[in-house]
N, C-alpha and C positions, 0 to 999 in steps of 0.2 A: 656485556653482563659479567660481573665479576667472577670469578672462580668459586671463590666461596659461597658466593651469594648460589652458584649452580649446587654447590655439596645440600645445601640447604633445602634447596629445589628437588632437589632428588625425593629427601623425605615425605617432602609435601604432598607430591606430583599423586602417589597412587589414590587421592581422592578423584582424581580424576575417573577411576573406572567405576565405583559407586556412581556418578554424574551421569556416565554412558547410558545408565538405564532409566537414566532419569526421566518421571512421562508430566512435568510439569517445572516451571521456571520456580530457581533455590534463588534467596536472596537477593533480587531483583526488584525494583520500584520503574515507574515512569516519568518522570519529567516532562510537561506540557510547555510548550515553546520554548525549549535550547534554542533554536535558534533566535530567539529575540533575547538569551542571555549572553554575559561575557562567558566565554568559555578560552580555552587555550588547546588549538587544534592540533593529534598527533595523528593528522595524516600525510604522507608522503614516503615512503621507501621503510619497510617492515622485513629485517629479518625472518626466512620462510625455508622450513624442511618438512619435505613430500615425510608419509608417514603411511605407504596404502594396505601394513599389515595391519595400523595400530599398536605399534609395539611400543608405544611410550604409555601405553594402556596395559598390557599383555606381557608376559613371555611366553616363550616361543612353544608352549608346554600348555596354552592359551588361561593361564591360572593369571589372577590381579598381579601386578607387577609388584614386588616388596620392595625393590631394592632401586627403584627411583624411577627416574623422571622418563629416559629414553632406552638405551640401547644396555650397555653389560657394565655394571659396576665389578670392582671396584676402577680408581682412575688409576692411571700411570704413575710412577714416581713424581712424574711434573706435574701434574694435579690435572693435568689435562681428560675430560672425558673420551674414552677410546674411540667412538661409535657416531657422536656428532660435535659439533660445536657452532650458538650460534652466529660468532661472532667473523666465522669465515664461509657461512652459508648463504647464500642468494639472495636478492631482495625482491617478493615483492611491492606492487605499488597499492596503497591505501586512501582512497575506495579503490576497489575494483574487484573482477573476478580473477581467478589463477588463468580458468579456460582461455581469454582470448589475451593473456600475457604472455603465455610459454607456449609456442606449437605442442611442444609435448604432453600440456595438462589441459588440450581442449577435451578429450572425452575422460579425463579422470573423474572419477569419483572416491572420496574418500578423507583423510585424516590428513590436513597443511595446519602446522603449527606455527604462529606468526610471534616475532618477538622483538618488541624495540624499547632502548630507553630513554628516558626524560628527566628534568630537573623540575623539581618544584619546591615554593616555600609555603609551607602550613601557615594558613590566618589564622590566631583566634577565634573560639564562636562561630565556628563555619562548620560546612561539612563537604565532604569532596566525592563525586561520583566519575566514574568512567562511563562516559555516554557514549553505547554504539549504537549507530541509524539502522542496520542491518548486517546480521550475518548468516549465511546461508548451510545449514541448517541447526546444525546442533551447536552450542559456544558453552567451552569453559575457562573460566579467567582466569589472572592469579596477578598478584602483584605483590612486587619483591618477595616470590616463592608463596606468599599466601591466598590459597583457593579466595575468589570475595564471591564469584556468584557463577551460574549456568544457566543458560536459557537455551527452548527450543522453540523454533520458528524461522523461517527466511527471512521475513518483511517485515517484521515490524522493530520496531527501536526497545531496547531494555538501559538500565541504569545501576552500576554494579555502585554501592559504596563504598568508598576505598578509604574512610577520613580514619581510622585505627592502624592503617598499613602502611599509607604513603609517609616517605621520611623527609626530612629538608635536604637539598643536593639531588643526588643523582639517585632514578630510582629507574624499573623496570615494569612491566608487564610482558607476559606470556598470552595468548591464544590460542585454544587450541580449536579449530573450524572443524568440521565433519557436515561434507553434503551426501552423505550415502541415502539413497531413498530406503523407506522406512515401508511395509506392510503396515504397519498402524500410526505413520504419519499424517499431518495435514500441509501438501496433500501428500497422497498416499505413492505406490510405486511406477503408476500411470499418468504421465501428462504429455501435452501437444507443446511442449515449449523446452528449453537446453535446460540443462538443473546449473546452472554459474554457482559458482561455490565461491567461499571465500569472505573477508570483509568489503560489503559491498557495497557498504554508506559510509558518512564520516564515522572518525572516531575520534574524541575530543575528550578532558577533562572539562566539568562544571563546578565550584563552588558558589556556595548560596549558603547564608547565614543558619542558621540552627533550628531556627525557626522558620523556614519556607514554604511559598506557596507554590503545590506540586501537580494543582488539576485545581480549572473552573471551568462551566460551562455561562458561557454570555449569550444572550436570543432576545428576538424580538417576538412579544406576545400575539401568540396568532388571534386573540380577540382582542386585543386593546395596541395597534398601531404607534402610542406614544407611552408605550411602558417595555423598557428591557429588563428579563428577569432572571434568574438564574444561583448561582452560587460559588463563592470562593471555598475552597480547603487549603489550611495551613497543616500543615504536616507539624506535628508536633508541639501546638500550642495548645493552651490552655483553654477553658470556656472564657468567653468574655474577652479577650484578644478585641481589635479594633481592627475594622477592615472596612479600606474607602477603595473606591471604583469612582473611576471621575472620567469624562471626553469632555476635553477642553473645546475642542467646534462645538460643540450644544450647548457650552457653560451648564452640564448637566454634571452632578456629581453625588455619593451616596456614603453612608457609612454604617456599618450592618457589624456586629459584634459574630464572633464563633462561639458554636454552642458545645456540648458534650464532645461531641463526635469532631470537634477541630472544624468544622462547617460553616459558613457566613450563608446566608439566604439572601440574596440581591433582589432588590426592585426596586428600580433607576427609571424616574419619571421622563420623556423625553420632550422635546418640544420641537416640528419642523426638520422630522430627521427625514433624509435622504436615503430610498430603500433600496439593496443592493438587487441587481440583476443585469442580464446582459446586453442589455444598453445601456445600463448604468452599474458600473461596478463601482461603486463609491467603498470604498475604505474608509473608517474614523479610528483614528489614534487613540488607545483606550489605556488607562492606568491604573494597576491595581496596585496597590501596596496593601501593608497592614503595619501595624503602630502608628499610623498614621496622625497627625495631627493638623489641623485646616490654618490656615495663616487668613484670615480674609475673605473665606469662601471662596467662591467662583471672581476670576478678574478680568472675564473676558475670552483669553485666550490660553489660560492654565491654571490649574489649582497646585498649589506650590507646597511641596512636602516637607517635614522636620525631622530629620534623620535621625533614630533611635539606635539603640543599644542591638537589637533586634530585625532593623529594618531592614524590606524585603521589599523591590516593585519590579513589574514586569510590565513593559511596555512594547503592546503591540497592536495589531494593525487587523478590525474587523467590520466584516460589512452585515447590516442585518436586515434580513428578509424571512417571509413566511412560504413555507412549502406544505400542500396539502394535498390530499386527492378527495374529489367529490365524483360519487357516479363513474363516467369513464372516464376523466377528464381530470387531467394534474395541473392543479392554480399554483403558480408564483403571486405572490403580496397579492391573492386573492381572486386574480385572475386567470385564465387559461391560456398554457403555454404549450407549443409544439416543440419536442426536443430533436431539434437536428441533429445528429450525432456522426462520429465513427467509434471503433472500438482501438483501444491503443495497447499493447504492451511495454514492458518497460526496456525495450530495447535499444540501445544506442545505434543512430544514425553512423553512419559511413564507419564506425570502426567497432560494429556490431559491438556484444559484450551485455552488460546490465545496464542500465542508465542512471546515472546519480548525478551528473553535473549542472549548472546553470545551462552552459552549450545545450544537451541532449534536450533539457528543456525547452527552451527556447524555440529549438528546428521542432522538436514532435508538437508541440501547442501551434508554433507557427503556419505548419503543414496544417492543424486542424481550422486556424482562423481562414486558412484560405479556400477553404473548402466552404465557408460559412457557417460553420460550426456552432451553434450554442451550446453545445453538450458533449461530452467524451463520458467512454466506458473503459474506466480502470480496469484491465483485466489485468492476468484473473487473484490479485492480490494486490496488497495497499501498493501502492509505489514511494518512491521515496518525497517527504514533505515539499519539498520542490515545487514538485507537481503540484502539488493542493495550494502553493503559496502562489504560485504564477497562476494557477485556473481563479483564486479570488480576482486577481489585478486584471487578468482578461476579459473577466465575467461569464466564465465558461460553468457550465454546471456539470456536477462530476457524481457518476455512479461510481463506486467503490466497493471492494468486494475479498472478501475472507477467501485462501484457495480450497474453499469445500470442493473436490475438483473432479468429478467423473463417478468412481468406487471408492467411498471410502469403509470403513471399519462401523457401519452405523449402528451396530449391535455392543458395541465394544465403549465403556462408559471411559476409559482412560484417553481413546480418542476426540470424545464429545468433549472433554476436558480442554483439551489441548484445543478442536475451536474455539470454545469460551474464549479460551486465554488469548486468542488473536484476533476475534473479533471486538475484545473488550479491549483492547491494546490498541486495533486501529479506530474505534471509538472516541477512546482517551488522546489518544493523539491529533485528531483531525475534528470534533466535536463542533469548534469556534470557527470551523471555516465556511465563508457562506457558500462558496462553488458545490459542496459537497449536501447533493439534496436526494441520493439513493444511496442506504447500505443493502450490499447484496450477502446473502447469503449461503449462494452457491450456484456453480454451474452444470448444467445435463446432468445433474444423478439419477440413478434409473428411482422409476416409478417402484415402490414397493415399501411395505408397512412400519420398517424398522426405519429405513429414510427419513420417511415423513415426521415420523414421531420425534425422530434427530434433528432435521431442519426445524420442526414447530418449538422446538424447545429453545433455537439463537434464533426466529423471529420474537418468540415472547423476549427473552434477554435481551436484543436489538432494543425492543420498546423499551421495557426499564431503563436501559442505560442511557439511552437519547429519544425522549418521544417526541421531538421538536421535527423527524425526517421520515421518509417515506421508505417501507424496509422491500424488498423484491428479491428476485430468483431467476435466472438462467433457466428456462426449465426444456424439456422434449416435449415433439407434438406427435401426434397420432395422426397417421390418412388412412382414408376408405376411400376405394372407390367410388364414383357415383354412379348408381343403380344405372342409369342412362349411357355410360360408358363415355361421355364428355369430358371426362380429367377426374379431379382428386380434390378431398377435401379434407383441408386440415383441422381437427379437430384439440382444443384446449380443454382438458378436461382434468388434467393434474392435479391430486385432493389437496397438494400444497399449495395451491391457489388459494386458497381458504385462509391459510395465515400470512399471506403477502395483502402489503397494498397497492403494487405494482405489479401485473403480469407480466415478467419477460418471457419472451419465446426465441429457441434460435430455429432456423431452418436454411437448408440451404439445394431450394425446388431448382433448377439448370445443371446443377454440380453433381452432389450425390444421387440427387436422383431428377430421373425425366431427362428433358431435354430443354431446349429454350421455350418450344412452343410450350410446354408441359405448366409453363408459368403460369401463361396466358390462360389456362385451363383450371386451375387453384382457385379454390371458395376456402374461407375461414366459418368455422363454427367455434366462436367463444362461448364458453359455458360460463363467467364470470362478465358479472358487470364493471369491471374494476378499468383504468385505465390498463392500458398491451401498448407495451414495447418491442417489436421489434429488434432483439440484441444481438443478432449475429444474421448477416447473410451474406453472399458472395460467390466468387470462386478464384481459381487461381490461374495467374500470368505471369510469364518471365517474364521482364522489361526488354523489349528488343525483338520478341520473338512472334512475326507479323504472320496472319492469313494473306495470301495470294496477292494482289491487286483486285479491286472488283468482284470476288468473293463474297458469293450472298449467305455461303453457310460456311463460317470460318470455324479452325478444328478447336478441340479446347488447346488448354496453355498458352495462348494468342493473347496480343491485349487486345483482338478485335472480340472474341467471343467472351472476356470479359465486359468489355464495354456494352454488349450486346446482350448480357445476365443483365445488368444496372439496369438498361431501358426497361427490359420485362420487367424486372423485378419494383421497377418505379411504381410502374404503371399497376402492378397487380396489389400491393401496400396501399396506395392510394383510394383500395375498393374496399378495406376493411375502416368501418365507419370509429369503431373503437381505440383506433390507433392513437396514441399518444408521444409516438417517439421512436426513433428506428437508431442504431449504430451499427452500421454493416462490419464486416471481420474482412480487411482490419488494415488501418492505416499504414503502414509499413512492415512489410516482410521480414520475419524474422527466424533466427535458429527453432529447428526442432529434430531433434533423432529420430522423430517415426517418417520422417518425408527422406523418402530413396530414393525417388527418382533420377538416377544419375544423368548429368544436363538438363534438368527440365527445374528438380529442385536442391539437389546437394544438399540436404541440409536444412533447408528454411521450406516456412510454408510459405509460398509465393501467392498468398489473398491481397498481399497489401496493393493500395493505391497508390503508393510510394516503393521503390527497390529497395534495398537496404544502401545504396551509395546515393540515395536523393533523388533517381528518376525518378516522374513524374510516368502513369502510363495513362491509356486512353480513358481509363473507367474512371478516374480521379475531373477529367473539366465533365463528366456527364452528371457526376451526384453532386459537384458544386453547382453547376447550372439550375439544377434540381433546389437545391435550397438559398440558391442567392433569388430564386425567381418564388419561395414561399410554396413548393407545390402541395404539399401535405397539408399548412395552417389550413385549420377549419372558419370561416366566416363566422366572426364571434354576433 
């Protein structure tokens, strides 16, 4: 970074502590499929200075910083800043977290300012965004010294515009990361999982003409089978704009004008289409432009564009299917489907951390096909598009999930805010994918009046924004005794049932409580007719760490008296007639700070049916045996 370009910076920078308090994303847009655009990728090696007072926020007197960017103005005679500079400071690597880069910054929390520079040449009639996939938690930008935007959120992807700031040649950007957990955070200061700080997705420039298209939603009608319907929006066009939607395999193709609001209204007649699901993950190449003009109509195998002044296409890749619930029973394309699941976090295999790669993907989906998976539980936040692009191609069905996560602020309207904004964000980002046929809206929050009213307000939002899917909830159960003294019975009776179309339940009868037999002994009392999922059960096993030889009652932390939960726990899931889907907790082990157990978990919660270095333990061939052999499917 230039020197002067830093004096500059200095001025700028104290917008940054107005940001700090920031309780909603400044300046910020989303972009729908980056990755099916050209973009120009700036990740790999990001100048980075630790910052865990926040003093490039603060002086030390804790009053707004006046006098710039970092540490104590003025410079030296050499223009040199006294206090940092970043052009002889550390790198790190982009995506990733700081925690599993530096020994020293696995349990930091707190202010890493990331800073690299690029060359770029302005188009004409374009406009230019910085696309980040994720950054964990709070993000403020700046390029070449000018603030463009702030968001808060871990998971989900924002889109800063930069086309007023970036110059031809060499330019820079700043970030400044903050994962300090928040009291009136989503989620808030209590989680079962590492807080990885840092940029943890790509981060890329995008250009797109002036005119782009920035969100559509594409579906297949769940009454009419040979009609796809939906809508384009052009960001900044006129009424009356031209807007074609064509799949060249159907020789189907459509052309729909935008109205007031920049809007096209689609309805694309089909003929003999192939419907997506997990025997058949069929993807069809789909092309949206606008300005469009037809050459010939349909020619078989493509509708052939005339490139305008204007023109704008995105092409990408969707499979379309219908998802519904009727009674207790959840139909794919109209039928009833059993979801075999597990639950997954976004953790990377063997070199733990966040997961954001094609690899991480690849091993975590891989581990779930082999189990027989048709279904995985995004916990407990969106994960990065990866995932949702690989579960279309596998034909894996994918619950997905906002971190409403344990306690949060439900009284508190600036945090209900801050759900909107990331449940509408993992909406808009993941809408056109077919894998994705539950949004969830939170996990175990306690039962009580302020909650409920909080969650019923992003099930209603969930529907407005996409009522093409089924919305559900993580919820707690209730046991009573039975009067008989014979075991226990779980009871579902959660008022936020009422605004789910899906009951999830977690429980976890062998571990937290009872014993093994204790399972065997468990009745369900569902108060909702609604399909019940099963979204969490299990317990925990070191990889490696055996009961006895011959051992008919093995201790916990064994992978014998996991494998030996599985079988109860089969067997006792199999007696509740409403079941529509189980994902037990959880595919691979992973970091967490509240697991202490020293030798036993270090660190991670050890449920997974995978270690975190790829072993396989014994509870993993018991729940694939389980669903390669259909034990749950109901006789349609």
């Amino acid at each position: 970074m230039p020197q002067s370009a830093i004096r500059t910076l200095l001025a700028a920078i104290l917008l940054a502590a107005t940001a700090a308090h920031s309780q909603t994303p400044t300046n910020t847009t989303l972009l729908v499929d980056v990755d099916h655009r050209t973009s120009t990728s700036l990740d790999g090696d990001w100048h980075a200075i630790v910052d865990p007072y926040s003093t490039g926020l603060y002086t030390f007197h804790q009053e707004i910083r006046k006098d710039g960017f970092f540490m104590n103005a003025p410079f030296d005679p050499h223009g040199e800043p006294h206090d940092y500079n970043f052009a002889t400071a550390p790198t790190l690597k982009v995506p990733g977290d700081w925690n599993t880069q530096r020994p020293d910054l696995l349990y930091y929390e707190g202010v890493v300012w990331y800073q690299k520079d690029f060359d770029f040449t302005p188009k004409p009639d374009t406009r230019t965004f910085l696309h980040i996939g994720a950054a964990n938690y709070r993000s403020f930008v700046w390029v070449n010294t000018k603030k463009v935007c702030e968001h808060e959120g871990g998971f989900t992807p924002f889109d800063c515009d930069i086309t007023s700031v970036v110059t031809p040649g060499k330019n820079f950007v700043v970030i400044s990361v903050d994962d300090t957990r928040l009291a009136d955070g989503v989620p808030t200061l209590q989680t079962d999982w590492w807080n990885y700080g840092g940029l943890t997705r790509d981060v890329s420039l995008v250009t797109v003409p002036t005119q782009f298209i920035d969100d559509y939603d594409l579906h297949l009608s769940r009454t009419d089978h040979s009609l796809i319907e939906g809508y384009v929006h052009v960001e900044g066009a006129p009424a009356g704009l031209s807007v074609a939607v064509s799949i060249p395999e159907l020789q189907a193709y459509v052309i729909a004008k935008t109205d007031e609001q920049s809007r096209a209204i689609i309805s694309l007649p089909v003929k003999s289409i192939s419907l997506w699901s997990p025997e058949n993950p069929k993807l069809y190449t789909v092309h949206i432009s606008h300005s469009l003009t037809m050459q010939g109509g349909a020619t078989g195998d493509s509708v052939r564009p005339r490139r305008t002044a204007h023109y704008d296409l995105i092409q990408t890749q969707i499979g379309f299917r219908t998802i519904e619930a009727r009674g207790t029973q959840i139909l794919l394309n109209g039928k009833p489907v059993f979801l075999r699941g597990v639950s997954v976090h976004a953790e990377a295999p063997y070199r733990t951390g966040r997961a954001y790669s094609e690899k991480d993907v690849d091993t975590l989906l891989g581990w779930a096909k082999e189990l027989g998976c048709n279904y995985i539980r995004l916990a407990h936040y969106p994960h990065d598009e990866r995932m949702t692009r690989a579960a279309d191609r596998l034909g894996i069905m994918v619950w997905s999930e906002i971190p409403d996560y344990w306690a949060l602020q439900f009284d508190n309207p600036a945090v209900l805010a801050k759900s909107k904004q990331q449940l509408s964000e993992m909406i808009r980002r993941d809408r056109n994918k077919a894998s994705i046929v539950l949004w969830s809206v939170a996990n175990e929050t306690p039962n009580n009046e302020a909650r409920t009213k909080y969650l019923t307000t992003l099930a209603d939002l969930t529907r407005q924004l996409d009522p093409t899917r089924l919305v559900t909830a993580a919820l707690l159960v209730r046991t009573e005794k039975n009067p008989d003294g014979t075991g226990t019975t779980k009871i579902v009776d959660d008022p936020l049932g009422k605004a789910l179309d899906v009951i999830g339940t977690n429980e976890y009868v062998g571990w937290y409580e009872q014993k093994l037999a204790g399972i065997d002994h468990t009745t369900w009392d569902i108060h909702y007719q609604k399909p019940l999922i099963m979204s969490e059960w299990g317990g925990d096993a070191r990889f490696g760490n055996h009961a006895p030889a011959g051992t008919t009652d093995p201790a916990i932390w064994t992978e014998e008296y996991q494998a030996e939960l599985y079988k109860h726990q089969i067997a006792m899931l199999r007696r509740i007639p409403q079941l529509s889907g189980t994902s037990p907790w959880i595919l691979m082990d992973f970091r967490s700070p509240r697991r202490l157990n020293t030798g036993i978990q270090d660190n991670f919660n050890r449920k997974g049916l995978v270690s975190d270095q790829g072993q396989k333990k014994q509870a993993f061939s018991i729940l694939q045996k389980a669903y390669q052999d259909k034990v749950f499917d109901k006789p349609e």
